[in-house]
BAZAPA-485514 format. One record per residue (C-alpha): residue in three letters; chain; x, y, z. Coordinates in steps of 0.1 Angstrom, whole numbers, plus 2048, in hexadecimal, padded with zeros to 3 digits. Layout:
N
("ALA", "A", (X, Y, Z))
...
This chain:
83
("UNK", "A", (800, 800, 800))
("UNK", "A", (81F, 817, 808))
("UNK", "A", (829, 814, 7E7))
("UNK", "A", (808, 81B, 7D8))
("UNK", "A", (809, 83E, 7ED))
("UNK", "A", (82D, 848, 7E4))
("UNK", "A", (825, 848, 7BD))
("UNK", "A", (808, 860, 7C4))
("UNK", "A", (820, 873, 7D2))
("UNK", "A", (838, 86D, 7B8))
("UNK", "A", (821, 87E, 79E))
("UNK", "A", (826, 8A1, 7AE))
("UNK", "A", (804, 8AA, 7AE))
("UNK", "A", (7F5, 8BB, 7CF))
("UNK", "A", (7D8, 8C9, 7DA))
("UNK", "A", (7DC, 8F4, 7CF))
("UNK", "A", (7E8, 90A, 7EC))
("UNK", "A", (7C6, 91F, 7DC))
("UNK", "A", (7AB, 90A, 7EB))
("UNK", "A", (787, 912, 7F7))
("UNK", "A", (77E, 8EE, 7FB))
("UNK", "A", (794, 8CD, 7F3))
("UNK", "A", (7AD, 8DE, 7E3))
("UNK", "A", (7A6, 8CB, 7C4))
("UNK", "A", (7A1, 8E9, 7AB))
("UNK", "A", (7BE, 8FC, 7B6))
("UNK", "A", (7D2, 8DC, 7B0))
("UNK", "A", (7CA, 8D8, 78C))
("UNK", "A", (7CC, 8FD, 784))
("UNK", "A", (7F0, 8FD, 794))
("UNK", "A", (7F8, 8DE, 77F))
("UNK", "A", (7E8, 8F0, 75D))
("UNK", "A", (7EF, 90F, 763))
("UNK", "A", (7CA, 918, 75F))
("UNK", "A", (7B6, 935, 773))
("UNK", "A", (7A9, 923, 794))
("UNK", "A", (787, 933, 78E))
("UNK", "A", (782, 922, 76E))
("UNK", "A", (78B, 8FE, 779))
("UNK", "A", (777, 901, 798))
("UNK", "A", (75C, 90D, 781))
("UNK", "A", (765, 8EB, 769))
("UNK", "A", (766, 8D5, 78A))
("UNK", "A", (742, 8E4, 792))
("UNK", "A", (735, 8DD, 774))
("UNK", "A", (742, 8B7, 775))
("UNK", "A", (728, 8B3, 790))
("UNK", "A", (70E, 8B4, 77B))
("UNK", "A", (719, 893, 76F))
("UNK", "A", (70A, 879, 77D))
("UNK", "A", (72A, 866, 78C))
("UNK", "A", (744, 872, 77E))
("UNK", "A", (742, 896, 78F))
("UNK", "A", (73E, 890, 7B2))
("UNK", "A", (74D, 86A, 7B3))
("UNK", "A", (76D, 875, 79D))
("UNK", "A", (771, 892, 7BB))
("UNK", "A", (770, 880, 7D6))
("UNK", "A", (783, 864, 7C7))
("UNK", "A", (79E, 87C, 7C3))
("UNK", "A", (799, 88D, 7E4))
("UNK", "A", (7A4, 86F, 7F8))
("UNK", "A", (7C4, 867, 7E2))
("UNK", "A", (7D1, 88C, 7DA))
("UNK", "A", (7ED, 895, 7F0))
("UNK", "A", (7E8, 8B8, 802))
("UNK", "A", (806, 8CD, 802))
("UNK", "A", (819, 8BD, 81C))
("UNK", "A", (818, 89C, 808))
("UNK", "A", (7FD, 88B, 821))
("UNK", "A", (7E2, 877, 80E))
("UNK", "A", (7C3, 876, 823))
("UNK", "A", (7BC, 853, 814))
("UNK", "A", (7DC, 841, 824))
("UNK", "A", (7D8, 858, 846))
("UNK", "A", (7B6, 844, 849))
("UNK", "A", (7C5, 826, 848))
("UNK", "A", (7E0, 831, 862))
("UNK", "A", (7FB, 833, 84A))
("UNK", "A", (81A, 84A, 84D))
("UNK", "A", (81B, 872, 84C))
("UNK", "A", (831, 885, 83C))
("UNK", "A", (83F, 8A2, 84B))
C-alpha cells in the first residue's frame, strides 16, 4: 500500500495553495496554468453529470496529496505522515 501512496506522490500533483473547498481546483489550475475561477467553474459544472461530477471529486479528494504531501486516504488507514 506504501508504494501505492508514494507514486501519488511521485506525480507532483497537490492540492492548490488557492483553495475554498478540497483544494482540487486550485490543484489543476496550478498544474495547467489556467485561471482558478474557470476550473472551479468547469469542476462545478462536472456535477451535473450524473457520476462522473461528484464521484470523480471525491475519488480524487481522498488520494490527492495536500501541500505537505499527506494523502487523507492513507492517513485513514493509519499510514505514515509526511512532514
Amino acid at each position: 500500500m506504501n508504494a501505492f501512496f508514494s507514486s501519488i506522490r511521485k506525480l507532483g500533483f497537490r492540492r492548490g495553495p488557492q483553495r475554498l473547498a478540497g483544494g482540487i481546483s486550485g490543484g489543476l489550475a496550478a498544474a495547467t496554468g489556467l485561471n482558478v475561477w474557470l476550473v472551479r467553474l468547469l469542476v462545478l459544472l462536472s456535477f451535473l453529470l450524473p457520476v462522473v461530477g461528484i464521484g470523480l471529486y471525491v475519488v480524487v479528494w481522498v488520494l490527492l496529496p495536500w501541500q505537505d504531501g499527506t494523502i487523507p486516504l492513507e492517513r485513514l488507514f493509519g499510514g505514515r505522515e509526511i512532514r
